[in-house]
Residue, then its C-alpha position, 0 to 999 in steps of 0.5 A: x619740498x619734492x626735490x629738498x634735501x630731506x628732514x635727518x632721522x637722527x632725532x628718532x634714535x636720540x644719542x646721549x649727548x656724552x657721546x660725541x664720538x657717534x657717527x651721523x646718520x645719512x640717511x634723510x627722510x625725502x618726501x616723495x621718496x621715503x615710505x610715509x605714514x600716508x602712502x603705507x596707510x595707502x597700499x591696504x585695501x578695506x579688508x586689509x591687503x596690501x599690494x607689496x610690490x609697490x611697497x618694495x620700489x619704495x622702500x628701495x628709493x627712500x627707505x621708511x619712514x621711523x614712526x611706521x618702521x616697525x610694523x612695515x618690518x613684520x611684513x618684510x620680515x614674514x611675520x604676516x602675509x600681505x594678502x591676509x585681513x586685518x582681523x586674520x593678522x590680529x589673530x596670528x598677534x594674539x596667539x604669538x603673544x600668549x605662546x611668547x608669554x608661556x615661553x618666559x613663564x617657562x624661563x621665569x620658573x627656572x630663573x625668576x630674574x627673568x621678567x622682573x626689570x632687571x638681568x644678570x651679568x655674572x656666572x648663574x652655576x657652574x659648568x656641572x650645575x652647582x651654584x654658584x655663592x659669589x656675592x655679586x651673583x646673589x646681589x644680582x639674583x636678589x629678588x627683595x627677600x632677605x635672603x639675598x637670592x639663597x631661596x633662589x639656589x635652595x630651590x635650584x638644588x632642592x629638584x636634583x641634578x639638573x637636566x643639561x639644556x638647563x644647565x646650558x642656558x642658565x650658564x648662557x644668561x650671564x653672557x647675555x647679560x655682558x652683551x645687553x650692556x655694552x650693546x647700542x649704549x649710546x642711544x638714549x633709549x637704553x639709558x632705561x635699565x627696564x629696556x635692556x631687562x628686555x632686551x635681556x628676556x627676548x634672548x634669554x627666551x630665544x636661548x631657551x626655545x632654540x635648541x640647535x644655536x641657542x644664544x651667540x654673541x652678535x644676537x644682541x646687535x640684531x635683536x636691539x632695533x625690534x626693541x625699540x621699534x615695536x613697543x610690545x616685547x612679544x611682537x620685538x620678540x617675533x620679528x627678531x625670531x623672523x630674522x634670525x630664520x634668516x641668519x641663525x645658520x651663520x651661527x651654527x657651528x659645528x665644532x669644526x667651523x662656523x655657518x658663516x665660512x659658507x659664505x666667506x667662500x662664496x664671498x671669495x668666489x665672487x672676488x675673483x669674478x668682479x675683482x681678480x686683482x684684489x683678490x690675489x692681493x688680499x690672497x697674498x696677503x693671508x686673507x684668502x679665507x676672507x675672516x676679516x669679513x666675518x663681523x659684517x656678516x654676522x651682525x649684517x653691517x651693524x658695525x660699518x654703519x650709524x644705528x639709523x643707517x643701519x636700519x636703512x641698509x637692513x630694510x633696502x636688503x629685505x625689500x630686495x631679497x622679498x619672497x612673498x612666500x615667506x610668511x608660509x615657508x616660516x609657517x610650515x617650519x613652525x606648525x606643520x605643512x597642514x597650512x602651506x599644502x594648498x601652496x605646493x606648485x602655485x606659482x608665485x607673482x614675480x611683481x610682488x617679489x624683491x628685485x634680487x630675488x626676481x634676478x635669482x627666480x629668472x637666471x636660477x641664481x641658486x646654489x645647492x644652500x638656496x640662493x646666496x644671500x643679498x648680504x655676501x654681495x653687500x660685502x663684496x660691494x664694499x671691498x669693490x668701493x675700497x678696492x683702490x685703498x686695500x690694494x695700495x696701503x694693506x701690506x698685511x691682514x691687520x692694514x685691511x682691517x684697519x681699512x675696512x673699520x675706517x669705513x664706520x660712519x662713512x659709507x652710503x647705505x644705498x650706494x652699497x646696496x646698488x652697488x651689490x645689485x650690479x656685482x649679483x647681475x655680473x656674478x650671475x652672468x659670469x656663473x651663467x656663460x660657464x655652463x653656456 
């Protein structure tokens, strides 16, 4: 049993069986190798710590298993300290879930189709604030009057002008509602229209709260797994806030350019180390800006791989990128430096850390940004795999594209990732002898 083959994860995200075209997961749950229900249960202590470096060496070896997968992420994630006790992480829950439930109230008050188990899909207002009477808007926003969402809009117009933020989000709802319905369709779960209503709140909340990025096609794909994995919408809500403290700068855009061509440069920096030739191919080409990149990064690999391997490849990232003062960094951003003062200068214990964030704590990995993420090497580990193939059929962007789509369902999340390690030590050695 030790040494078999491994029970497949596909029947913990079953897809509806008109859609044959969906690639097979590769990832298999390996007893001895994959986290059980057993070994997690294992790692905490009575009052409710839990020794996360050992943690990590396994999540790296065989990943998670489904059914524990969404409370391990909130700790991956940051949502919660790995030294606190079952009852200080109980209250941290509490206040999140009444804080995420003032939030959709706020929202509900200005759009009352949020929260009701359904979302719309069509233009709400105008762009200068004016309702907008078209007869599939007001079937959707029909809340059971009879007055076919008309009440909705007579009060909308009743308060005056309304504030830019609102106008800005309530223009942003209909294009979350595009998104919710073409996102993970496939899946079984989604077959529930009050699952993608909730998919739809969380980002639709999201948009609200977040002042600087506010909602961007792509959110939906990294939103869609904390869904389904944790049954409560505020806690979904919380570990997808949590990720996107990691990836919301790859959003951000400036007018100029977007948050992400930060990282296409390096990605072009590291291309040329681990792979010159490739490069210049790729330079020769048109695609030395590295574009054709983009979606991978944007959405962490959603696209190149099964839904399951997906969440395989997101898991081994965070075990490897895992900083055990995250929990208290997200803390600070959000209440204050009150909590994480007592922090200031106290080392942290490089055994409780990921193993690519050990690599960057001992060769000062950093650039001025921070460290670069694992996710920039995951991709130059693809184009290290597909080396051979970009550099004799691409004789144009739209071959490389082509080539690098060809790769859904085929690649192997853990080859990837190990393969990721190898090029961040060659960079960081290549990086390092330069200043030597």
């Amino acid at each position: 049993m030790w040494g078999g083959a491994g029970e497949p994860a596909d029947s913990y995200y079953q897809v509806r069986p008109e859609c044959t075209d969906v690639p097979k997961t590769r990832f298999k749950i390996k007893p001895g190798k994959t986290l059980s229900v057993r070994k997690w249960q294992a790692v905490f202590v009575q009052e409710g710590s839990l020794h996360i470096g050992k943690t990590l060496r396994r999540i790296r070896r065989g990943g998670i298993h489904p059914s524990i997968r969404g409370e391990v992420w909130e700790f991956l994630l940051g949502c919660y300290d790995p030294m606190s006790t079952f009852e200080e992480r109980e209250q941290i829950r509490q206040r999140r879930r009444l804080q995420y439930a003032s939030w959709k109230e706020e929202c509900k008050q200005m759009f009352p189709v949020i929260g009701s188990g359904r979302f719309t899909t069509a233009p709400v207002i105008t762009e200068n604030g004016q309702p907008n009477y078209d007869p599939l808007v007001l079937q959707e926003i029909n809340l059971g009057t009879n007055s076919n969402g008309s009440v909705f809009f007579k009060e909308l117009t009743s308060r005056g002008p309304l504030d830019k933020k609102i106008i800005q989000w309530l223009l942003t709802l209909h294009q979350i509602g595009l998104d919710v319905n073409r996102t993970d369709r496939a899946l079984v779960f989604y077959e529930k229209k009050e699952n993608l209503s909730k998919l739809w709140d969380i980002l639709s909340v999201y948009a609200w709260i977040d002042n600087d990025v506010g909602y961007c096609q792509g959110m939906s794909d990294l939103c869609s797994p904390m869904i389904i994995l944790l049954e409560d919408e505020a806690d979904a809500f919380w570990c997808f806030e949590r990720l996107m403290r990691r990836l919301r700068g790859n959003f951000r855009s400036t007018g100029r350019s977007v948050g992400v061509e930060a990282q296409l440069t390096h990605l072009s920096s590291i291309t040329q180390v681990v792979d010159p030739k490739l490069h210049q191919h790729l330079d020769k080409l048109g695609g030395g800006d590295y574009l054709f990149a983009i979606r991978m990064l944007m959405v962490q690999f959603r696209r190149e791989f099964s839904f399951c391997d997906s969440l395989y490849l997101w898991e081994m990232m965070w075990a490897l990128e895992y900083d055990p003062d995250l929990f208290y960094v997200y803390e600070a951003h959000q209440c204050g430096n009150e909590k994480t003062e007592g922090l200031k200068g106290k080392p942290k214990s490089i055994k409780q850390c990921g193993k690519y964030e050990r690599q960057n704590m001992r060769n000062g990995g950093k650039s001025a940004e921070g460290p670069l993420p694992i996710s920039v090497f995951l991709v130059a580990s693809v184009l290290k795999d597909k080396s051979y193939k970009l550099m004799t059929e691409a004789r144009g962007l739209d071959d490389v594209v082509k080539i690098l789509n060809d790769t859904t369902g085929n690649l192997d999340a853990k080859k990837t990732c190990s393969g990721a390690i190898k090029i961040h030590k060659r960079y960081l050695r290549k990086v390092i002898s330069m200043f030597l």
